[in-house]
N, C-alpha and C positions, 0 to 999 in steps of 0.2 A: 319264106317259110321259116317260123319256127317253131323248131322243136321241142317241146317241153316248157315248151312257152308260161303255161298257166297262170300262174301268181307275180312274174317278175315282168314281162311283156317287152320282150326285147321287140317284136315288131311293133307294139305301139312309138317306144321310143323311136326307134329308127324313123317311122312314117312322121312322127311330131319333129325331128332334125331334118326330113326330108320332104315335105309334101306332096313331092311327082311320086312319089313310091307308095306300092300298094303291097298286101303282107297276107300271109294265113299263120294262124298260131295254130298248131296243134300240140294234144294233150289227150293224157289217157281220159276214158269215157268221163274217171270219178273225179277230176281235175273241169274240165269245161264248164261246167257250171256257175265258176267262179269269174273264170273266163271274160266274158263280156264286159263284168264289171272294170275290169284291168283297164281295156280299149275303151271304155266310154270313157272313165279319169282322165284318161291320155288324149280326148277328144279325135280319136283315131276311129271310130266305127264307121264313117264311111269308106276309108281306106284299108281296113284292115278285116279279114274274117277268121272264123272259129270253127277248127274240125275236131272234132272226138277222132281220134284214131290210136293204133296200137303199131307204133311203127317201126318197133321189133318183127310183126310178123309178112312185115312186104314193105314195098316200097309204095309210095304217096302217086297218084296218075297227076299230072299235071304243074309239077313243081319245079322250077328253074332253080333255083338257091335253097339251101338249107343252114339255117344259123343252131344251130346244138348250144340249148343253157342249161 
């Protein structure tokens, strides 16, 4: 997972240095959008997904690892 992922795509990179590894970027709603384009550059879209979340306001269901950029 990372967080705040958006524009810099630290799980693209990671999955592009690691290709057993799979990732979710999240990012506020108005960020995502931007999103996808990151992971397709990085040839990362089938290892890597995109959530819109606000994750100030809870915690993420499903997430093993958290990377903060």
């Amino acid at each position: 997972m990372d967080v705040g992922g958006g524009a810099e795509g630290m799980a693209s990179t990671l999955t592009q240095a690691c290709p057993h590894l799979q990732g979710t970027m999240i990012d506020l709603p108005l960020v995502t959008p931007i999103t996808p384009k990151v992971v397709e550059e990085a040839e990362a879209s089938n290892r890597v997904m995109v959530m819109a979340a606000d994750v100030v306001s809870g915690p993420i269901p499903g997430i093993d690892v958290g990377i903060e950029t």
